[in-house]
PQR file with spaces between the fields and no chain letter, atoms N, CA, C, O and H, PARSE charges and radii, in Angstrom:
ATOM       1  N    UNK     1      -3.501  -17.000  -24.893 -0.4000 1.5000
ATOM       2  CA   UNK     1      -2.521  -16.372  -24.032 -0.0000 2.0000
ATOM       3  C    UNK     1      -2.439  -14.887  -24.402  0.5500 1.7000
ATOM       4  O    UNK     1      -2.447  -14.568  -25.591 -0.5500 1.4000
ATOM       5  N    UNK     2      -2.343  -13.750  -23.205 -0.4000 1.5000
ATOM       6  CA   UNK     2      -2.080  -12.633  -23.743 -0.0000 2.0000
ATOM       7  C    UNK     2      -0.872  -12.065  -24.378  0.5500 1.7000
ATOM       8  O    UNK     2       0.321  -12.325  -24.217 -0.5500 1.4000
ATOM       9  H    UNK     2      -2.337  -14.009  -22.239  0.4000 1.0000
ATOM      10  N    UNK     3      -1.442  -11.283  -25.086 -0.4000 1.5000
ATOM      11  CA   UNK     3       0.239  -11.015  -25.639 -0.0000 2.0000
ATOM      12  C    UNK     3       0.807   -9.838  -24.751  0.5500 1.7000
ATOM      13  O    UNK     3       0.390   -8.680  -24.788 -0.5500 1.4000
ATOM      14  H    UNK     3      -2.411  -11.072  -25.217  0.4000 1.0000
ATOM      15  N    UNK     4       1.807  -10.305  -23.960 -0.4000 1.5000
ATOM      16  CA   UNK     4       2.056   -9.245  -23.178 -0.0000 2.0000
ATOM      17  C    UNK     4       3.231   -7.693  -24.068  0.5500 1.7000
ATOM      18  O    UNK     4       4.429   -7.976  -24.039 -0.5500 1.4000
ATOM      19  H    UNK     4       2.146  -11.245  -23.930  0.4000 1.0000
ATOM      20  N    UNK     5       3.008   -6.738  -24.527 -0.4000 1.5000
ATOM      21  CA   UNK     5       3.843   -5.493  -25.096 -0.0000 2.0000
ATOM      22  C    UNK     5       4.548   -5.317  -24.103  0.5500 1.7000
ATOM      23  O    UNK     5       4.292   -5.440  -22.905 -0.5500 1.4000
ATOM      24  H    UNK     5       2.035   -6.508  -24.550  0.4000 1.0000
ATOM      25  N    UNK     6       5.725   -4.934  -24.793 -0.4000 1.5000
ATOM      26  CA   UNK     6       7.116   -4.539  -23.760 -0.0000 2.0000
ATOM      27  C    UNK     6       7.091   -2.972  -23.632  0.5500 1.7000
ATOM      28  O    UNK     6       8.185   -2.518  -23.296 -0.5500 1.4000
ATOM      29  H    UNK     6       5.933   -4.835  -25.766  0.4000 1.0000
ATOM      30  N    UNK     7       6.404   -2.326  -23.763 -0.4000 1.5000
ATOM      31  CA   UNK     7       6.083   -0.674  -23.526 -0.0000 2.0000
ATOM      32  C    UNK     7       4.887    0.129  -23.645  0.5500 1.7000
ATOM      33  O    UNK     7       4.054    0.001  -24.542 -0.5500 1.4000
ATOM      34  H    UNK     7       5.515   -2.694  -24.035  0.4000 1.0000
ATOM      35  N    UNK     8       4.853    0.778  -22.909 -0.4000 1.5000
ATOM      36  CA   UNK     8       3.449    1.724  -22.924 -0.0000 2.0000
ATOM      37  C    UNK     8       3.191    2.238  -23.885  0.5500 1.7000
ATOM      38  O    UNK     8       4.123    2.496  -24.647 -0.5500 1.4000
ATOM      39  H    UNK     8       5.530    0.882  -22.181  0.4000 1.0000
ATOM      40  N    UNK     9       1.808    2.611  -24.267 -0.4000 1.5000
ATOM      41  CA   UNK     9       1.181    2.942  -25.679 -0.0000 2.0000
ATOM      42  C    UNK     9       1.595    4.125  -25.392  0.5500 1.7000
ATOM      43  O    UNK     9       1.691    4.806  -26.413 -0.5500 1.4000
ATOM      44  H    UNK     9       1.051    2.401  -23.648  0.4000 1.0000
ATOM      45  N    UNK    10       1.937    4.775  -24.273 -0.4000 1.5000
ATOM      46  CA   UNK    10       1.524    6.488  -24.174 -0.0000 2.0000
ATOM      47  C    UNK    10       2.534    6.855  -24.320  0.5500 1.7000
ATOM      48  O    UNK    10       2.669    7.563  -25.318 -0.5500 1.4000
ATOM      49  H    UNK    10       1.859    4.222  -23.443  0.4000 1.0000
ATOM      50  N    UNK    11       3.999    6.569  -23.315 -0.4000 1.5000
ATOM      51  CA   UNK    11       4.589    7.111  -22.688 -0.0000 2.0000
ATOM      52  C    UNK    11       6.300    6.231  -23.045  0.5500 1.7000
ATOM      53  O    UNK    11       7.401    6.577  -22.617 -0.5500 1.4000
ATOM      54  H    UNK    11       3.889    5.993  -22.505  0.4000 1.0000
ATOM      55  N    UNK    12       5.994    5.142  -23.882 -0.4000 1.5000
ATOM      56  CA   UNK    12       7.150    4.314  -24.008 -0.0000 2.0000
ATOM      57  C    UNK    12       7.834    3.740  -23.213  0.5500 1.7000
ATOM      58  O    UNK    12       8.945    3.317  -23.535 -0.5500 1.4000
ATOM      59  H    UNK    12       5.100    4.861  -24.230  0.4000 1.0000
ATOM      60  N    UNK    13       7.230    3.560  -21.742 -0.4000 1.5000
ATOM      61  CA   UNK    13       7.946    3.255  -20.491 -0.0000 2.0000
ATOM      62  C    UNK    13       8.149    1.671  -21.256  0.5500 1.7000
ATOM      63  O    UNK    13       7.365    1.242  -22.102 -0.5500 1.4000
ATOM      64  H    UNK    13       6.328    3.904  -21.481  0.4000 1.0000
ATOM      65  N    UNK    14       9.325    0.956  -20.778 -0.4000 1.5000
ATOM      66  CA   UNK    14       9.494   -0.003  -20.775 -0.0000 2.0000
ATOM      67  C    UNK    14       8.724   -1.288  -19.328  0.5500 1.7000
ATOM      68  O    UNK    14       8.949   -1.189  -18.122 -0.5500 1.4000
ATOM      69  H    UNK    14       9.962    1.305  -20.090  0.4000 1.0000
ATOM      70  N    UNK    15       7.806   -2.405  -20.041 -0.4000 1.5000
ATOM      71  CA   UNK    15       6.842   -3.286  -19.284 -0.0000 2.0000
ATOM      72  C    UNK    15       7.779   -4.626  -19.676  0.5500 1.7000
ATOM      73  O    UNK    15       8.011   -4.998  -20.826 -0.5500 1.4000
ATOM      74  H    UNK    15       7.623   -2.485  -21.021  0.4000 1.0000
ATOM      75  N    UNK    16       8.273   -5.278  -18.409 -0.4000 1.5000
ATOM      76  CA   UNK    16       8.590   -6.211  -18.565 -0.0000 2.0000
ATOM      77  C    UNK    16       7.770   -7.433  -18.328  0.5500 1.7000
ATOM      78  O    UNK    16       7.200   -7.304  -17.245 -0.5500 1.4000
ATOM      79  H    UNK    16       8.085   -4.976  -17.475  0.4000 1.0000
ATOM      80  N    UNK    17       7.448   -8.686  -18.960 -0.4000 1.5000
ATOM      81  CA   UNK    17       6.615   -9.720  -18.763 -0.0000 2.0000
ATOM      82  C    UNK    17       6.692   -9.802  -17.655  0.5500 1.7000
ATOM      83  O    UNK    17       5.651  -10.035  -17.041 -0.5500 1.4000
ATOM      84  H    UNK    17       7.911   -8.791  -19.840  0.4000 1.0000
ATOM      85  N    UNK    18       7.617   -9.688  -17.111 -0.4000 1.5000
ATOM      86  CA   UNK    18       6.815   -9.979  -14.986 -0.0000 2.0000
ATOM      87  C    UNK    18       6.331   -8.722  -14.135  0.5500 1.7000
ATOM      88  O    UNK    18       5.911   -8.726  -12.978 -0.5500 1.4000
ATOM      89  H    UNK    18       8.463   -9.499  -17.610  0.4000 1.0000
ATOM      90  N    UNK    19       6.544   -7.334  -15.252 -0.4000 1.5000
ATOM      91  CA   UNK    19       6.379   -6.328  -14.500 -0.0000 2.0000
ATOM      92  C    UNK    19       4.397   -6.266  -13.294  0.5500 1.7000
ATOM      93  O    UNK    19       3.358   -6.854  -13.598 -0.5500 1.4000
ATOM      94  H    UNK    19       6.885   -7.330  -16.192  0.4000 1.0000
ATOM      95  N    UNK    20       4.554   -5.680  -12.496 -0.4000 1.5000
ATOM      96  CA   UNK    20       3.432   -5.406  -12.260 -0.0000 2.0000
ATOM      97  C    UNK    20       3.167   -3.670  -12.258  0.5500 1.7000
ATOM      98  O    UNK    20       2.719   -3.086  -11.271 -0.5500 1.4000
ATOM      99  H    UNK    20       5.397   -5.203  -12.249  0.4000 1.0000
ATOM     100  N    UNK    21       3.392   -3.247  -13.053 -0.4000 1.5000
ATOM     101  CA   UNK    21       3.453   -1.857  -13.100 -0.0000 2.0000
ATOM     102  C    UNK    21       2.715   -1.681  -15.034  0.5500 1.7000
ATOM     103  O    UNK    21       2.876   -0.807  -15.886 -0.5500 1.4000
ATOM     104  H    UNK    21       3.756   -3.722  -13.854  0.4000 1.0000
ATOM     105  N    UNK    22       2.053   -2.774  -15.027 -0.4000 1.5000
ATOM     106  CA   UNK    22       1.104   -2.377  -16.559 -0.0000 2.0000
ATOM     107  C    UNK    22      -0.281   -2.896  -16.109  0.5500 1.7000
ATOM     108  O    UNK    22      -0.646   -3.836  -15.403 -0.5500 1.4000
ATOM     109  H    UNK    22       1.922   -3.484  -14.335  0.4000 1.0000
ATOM     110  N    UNK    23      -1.015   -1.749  -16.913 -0.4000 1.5000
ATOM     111  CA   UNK    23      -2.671   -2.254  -17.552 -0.0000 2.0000
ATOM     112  C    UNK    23      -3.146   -2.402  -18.491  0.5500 1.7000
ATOM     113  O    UNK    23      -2.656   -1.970  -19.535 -0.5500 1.4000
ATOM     114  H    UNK    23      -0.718   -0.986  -17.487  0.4000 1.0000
ATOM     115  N    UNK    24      -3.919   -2.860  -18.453 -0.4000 1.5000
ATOM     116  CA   UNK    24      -4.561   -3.293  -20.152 -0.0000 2.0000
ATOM     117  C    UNK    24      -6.178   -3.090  -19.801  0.5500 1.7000
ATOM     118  O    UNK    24      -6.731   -3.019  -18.703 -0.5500 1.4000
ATOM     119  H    UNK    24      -4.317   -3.210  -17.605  0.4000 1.0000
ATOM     120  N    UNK    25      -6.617   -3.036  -20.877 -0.4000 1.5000
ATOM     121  CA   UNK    25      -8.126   -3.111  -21.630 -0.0000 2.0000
ATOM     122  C    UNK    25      -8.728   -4.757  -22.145  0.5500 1.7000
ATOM     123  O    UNK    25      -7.920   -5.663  -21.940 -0.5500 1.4000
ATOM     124  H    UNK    25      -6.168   -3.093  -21.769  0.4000 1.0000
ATOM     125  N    UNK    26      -9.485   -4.984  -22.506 -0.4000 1.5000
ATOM     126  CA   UNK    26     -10.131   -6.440  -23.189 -0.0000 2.0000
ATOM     127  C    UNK    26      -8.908   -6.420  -24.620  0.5500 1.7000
ATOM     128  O    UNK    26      -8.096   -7.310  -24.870 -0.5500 1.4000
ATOM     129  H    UNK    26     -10.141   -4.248  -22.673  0.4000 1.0000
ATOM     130  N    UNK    27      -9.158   -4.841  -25.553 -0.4000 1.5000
ATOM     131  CA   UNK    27      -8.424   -4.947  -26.349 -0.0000 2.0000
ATOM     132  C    UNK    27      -6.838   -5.210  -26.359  0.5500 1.7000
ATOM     133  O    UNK    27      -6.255   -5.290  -27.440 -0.5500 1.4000
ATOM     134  H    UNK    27      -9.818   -4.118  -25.350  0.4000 1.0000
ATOM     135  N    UNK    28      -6.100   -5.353  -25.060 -0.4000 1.5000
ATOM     136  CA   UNK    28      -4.942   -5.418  -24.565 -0.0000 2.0000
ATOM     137  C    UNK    28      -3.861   -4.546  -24.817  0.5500 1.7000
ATOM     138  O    UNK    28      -2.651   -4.769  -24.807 -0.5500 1.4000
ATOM     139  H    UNK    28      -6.574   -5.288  -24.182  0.4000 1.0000
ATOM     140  N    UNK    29      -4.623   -3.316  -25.088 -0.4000 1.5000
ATOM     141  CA   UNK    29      -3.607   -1.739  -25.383 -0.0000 2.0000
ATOM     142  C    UNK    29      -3.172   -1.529  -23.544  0.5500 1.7000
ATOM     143  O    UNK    29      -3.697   -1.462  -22.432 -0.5500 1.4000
ATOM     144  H    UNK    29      -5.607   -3.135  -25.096  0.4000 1.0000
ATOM     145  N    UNK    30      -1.899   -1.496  -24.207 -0.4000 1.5000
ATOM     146  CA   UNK    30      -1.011   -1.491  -22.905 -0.0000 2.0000
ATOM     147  C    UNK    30      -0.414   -0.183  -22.487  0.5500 1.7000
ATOM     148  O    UNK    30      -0.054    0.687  -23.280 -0.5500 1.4000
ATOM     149  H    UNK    30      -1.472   -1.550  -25.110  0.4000 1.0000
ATOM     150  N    UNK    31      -0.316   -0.087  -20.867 -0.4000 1.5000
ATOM     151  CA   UNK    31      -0.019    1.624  -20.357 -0.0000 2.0000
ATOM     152  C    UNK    31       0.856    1.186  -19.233  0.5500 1.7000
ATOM     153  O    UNK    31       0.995    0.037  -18.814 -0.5500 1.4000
ATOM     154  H    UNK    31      -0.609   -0.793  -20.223  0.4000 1.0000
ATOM     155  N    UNK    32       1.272    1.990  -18.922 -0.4000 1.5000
ATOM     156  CA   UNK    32       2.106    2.161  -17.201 -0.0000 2.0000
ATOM     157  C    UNK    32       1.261    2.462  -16.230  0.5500 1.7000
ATOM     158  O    UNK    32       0.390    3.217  -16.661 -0.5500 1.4000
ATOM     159  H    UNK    32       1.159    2.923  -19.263  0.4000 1.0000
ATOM     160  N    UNK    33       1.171    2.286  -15.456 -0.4000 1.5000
ATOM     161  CA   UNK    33       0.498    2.540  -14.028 -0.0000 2.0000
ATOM     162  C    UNK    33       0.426    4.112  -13.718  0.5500 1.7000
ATOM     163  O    UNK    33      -0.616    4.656  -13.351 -0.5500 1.4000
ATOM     164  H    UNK    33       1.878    1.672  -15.106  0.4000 1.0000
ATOM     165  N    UNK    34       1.648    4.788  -13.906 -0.4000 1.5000
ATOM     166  CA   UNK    34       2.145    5.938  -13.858 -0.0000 2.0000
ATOM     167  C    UNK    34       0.872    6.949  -14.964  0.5500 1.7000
ATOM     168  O    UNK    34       0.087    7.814  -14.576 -0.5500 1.4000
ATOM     169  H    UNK    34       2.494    4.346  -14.204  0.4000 1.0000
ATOM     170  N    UNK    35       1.078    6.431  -16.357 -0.4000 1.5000
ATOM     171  CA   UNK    35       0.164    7.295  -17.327 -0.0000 2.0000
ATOM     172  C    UNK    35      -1.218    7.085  -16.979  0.5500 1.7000
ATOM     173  O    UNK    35      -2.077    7.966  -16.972 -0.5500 1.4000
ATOM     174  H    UNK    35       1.715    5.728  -16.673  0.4000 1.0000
ATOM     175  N    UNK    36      -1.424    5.596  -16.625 -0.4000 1.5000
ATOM     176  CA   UNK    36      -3.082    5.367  -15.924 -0.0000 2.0000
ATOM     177  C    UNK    36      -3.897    6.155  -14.908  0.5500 1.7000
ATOM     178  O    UNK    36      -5.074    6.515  -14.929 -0.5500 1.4000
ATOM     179  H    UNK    36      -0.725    4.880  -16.631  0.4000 1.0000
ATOM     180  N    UNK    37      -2.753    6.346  -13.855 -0.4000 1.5000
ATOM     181  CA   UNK    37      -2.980    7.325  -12.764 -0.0000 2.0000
ATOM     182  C    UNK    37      -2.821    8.616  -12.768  0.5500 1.7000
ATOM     183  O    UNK    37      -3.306    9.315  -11.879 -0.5500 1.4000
ATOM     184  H    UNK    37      -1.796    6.054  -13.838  0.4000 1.0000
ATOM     185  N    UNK    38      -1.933    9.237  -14.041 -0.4000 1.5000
ATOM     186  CA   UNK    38      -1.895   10.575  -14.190 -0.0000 2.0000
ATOM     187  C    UNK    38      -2.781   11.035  -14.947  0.5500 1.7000
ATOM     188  O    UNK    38      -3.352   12.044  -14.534 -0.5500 1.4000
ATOM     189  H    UNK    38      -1.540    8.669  -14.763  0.4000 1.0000
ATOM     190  N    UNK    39      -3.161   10.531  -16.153 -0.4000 1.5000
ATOM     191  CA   UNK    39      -3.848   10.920  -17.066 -0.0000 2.0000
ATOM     192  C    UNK    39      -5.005    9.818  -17.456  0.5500 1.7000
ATOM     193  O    UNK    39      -6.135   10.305  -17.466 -0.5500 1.4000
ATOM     194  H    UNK    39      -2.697    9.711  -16.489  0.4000 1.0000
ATOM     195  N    UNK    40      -4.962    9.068  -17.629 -0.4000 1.5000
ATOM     196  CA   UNK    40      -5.809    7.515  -17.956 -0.0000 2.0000
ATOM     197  C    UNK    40      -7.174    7.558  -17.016  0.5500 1.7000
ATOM     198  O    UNK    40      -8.386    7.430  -17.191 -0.5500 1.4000
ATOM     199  H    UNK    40      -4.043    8.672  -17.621  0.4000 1.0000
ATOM     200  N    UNK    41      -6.408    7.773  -16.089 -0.4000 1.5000
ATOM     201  CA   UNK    41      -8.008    7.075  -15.109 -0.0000 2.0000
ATOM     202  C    UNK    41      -8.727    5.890  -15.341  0.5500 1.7000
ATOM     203  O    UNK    41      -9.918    5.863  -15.031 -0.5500 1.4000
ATOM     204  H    UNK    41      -5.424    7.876  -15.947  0.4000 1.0000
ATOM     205  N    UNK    42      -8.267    5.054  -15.765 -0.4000 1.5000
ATOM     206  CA   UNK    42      -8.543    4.005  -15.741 -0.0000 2.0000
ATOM     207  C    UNK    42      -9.420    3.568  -16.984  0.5500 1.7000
ATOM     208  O    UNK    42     -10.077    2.527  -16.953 -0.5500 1.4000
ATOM     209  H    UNK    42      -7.299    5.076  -16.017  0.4000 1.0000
ATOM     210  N    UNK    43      -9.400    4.404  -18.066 -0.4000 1.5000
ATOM     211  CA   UNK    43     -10.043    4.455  -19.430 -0.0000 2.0000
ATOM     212  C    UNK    43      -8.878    4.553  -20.717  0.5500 1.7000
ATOM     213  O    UNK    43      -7.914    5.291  -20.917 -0.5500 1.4000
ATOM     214  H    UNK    43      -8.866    5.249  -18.091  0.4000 1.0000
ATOM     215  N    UNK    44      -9.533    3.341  -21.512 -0.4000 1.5000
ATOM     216  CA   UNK    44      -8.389    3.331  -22.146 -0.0000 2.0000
ATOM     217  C    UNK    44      -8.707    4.483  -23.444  0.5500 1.7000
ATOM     218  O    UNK    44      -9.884    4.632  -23.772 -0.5500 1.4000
ATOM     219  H    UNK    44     -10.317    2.741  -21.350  0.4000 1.0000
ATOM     220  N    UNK    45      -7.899    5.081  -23.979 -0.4000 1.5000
ATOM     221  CA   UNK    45      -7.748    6.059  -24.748 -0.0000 2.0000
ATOM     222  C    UNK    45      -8.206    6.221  -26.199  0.5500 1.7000
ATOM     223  O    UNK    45      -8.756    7.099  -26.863 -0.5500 1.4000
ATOM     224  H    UNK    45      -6.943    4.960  -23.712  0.4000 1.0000
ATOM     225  N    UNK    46      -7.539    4.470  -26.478 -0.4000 1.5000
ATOM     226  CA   UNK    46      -8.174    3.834  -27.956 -0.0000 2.0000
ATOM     227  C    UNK    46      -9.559    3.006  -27.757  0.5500 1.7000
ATOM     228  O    UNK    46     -10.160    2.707  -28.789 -0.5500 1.4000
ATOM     229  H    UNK    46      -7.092    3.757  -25.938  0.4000 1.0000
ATOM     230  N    UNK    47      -9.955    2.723  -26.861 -0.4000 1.5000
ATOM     231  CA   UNK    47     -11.304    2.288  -27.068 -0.0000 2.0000
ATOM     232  C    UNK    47     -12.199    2.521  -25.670  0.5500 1.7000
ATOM     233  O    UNK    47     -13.149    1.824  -25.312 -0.5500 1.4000
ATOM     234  H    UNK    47      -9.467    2.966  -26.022  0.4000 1.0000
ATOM     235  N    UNK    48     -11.765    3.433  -25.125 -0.4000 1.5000
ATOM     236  CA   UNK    48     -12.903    3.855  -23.889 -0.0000 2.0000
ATOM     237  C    UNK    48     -13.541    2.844  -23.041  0.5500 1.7000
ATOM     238  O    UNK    48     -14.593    2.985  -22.417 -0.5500 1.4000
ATOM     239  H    UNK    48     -10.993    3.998  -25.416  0.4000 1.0000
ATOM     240  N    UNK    49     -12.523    1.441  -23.104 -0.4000 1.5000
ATOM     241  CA   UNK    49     -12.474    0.414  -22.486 -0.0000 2.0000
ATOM     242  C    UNK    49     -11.877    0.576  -20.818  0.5500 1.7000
ATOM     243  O    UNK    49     -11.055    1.455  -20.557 -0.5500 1.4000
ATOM     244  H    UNK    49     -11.669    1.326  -23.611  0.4000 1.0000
ATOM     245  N    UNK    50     -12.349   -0.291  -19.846 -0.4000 1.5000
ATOM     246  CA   UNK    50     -11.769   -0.309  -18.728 -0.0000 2.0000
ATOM     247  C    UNK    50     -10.410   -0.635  -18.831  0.5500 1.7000
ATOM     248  O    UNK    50     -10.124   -1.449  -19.709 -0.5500 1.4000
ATOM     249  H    UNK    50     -13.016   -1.005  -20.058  0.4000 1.0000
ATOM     250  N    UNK    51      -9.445   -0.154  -18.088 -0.4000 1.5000
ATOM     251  CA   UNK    51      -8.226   -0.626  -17.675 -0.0000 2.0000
ATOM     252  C    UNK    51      -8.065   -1.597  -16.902  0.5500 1.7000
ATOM     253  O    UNK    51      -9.222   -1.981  -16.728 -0.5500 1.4000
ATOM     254  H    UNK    51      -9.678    0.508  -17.375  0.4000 1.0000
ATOM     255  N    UNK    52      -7.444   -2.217  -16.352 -0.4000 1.5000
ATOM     256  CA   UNK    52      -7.214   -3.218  -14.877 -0.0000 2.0000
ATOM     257  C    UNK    52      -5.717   -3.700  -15.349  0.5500 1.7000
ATOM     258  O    UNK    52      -5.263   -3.886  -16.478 -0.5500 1.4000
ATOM     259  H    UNK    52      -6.504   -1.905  -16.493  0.4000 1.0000
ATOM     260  N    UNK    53      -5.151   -3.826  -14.101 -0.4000 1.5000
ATOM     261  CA   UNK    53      -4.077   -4.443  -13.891 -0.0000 2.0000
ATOM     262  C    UNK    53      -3.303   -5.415  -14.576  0.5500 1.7000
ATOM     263  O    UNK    53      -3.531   -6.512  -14.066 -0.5500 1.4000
ATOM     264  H    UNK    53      -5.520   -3.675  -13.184  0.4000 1.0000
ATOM     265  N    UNK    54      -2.449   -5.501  -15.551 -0.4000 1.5000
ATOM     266  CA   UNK    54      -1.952   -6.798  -16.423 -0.0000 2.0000
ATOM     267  C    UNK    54      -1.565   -7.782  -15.327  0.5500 1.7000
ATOM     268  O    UNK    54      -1.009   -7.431  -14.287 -0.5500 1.4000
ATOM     269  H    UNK    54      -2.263   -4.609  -15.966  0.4000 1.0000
ATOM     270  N    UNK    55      -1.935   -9.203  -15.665 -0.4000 1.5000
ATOM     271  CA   UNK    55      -1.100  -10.391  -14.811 -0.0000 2.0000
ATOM     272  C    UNK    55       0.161  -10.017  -15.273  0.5500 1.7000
ATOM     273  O    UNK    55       0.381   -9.188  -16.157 -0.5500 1.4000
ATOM     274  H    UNK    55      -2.386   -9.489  -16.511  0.4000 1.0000
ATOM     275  N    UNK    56       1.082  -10.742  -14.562 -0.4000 1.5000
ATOM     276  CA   UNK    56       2.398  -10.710  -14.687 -0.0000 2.0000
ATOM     277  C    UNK    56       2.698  -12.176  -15.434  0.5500 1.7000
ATOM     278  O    UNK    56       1.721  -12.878  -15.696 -0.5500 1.4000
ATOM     279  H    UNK    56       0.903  -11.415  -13.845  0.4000 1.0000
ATOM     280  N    UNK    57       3.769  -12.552  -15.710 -0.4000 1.5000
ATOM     281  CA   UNK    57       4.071  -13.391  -16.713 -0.0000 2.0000
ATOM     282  C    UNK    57       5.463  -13.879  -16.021  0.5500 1.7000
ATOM     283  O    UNK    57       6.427  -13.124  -16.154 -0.5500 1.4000
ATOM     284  H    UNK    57       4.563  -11.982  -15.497  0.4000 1.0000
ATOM     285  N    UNK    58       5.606  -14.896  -15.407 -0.4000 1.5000
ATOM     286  CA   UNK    58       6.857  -16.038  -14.688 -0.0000 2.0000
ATOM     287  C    UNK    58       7.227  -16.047  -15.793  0.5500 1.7000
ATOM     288  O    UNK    58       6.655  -15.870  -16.869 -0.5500 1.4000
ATOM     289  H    UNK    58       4.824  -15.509  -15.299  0.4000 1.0000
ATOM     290  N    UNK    59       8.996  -16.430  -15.293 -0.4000 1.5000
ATOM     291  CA   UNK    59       9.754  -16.512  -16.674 -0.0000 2.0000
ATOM     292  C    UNK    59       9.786  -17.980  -17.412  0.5500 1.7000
ATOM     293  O    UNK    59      10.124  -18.405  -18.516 -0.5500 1.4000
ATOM     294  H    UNK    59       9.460  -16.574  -14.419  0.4000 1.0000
ATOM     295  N    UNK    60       9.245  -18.525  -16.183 -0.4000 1.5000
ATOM     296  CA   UNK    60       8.939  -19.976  -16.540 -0.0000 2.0000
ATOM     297  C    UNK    60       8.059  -20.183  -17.247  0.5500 1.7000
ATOM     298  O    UNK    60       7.949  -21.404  -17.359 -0.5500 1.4000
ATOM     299  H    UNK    60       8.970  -18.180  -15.286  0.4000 1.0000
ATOM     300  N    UNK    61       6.993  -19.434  -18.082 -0.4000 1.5000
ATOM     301  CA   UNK    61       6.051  -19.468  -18.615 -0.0000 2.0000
ATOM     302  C    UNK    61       5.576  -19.407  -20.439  0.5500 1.7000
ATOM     303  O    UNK    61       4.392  -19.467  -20.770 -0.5500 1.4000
ATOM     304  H    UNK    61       7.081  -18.442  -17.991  0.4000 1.0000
C-alpha cells in the first residue's frame, strides 16, 4: 500500500488522503499539483523520476 504524506516536499501544502491535488514518483516523494506545474514539470527533484498523479485514498480504506 502506498504511503500516502500529508504535505508537499516543496511547498508544505497540506495533501489529504483523498486529495486529488498530489503527485508522486515510483520513489513516492510527494508535491502539489500547483509546485508540479509551476516549477516541477513533471520531474521529480530528488530523483529525476516521473511524476503522475497520486490515487486518492477513500476514507473507507
Amino acid at each position: 500500500m502506498l504511503e500516502l504524506k500529508s504535505h508537499c516536499e516543496r511547498c508544505d501544502a497540506l495533501l489529504a488522503p483523498d486529495s486529488n491535488k498530489a503527485v508522486i514518483c515510483s520513489f513516492e516523494c510527494t508535491f502539489c499539483v500547483r509546485c508540479n506545474h509551476d516549477d516541477l514539470k513533471g520531474i521529480c527533484p530528488n530523483c529525476n523520476g516521473d511524476l503522475q498523479q497520486r490515487p486518492a485514498r477513500l476514507n473507507n480504506q
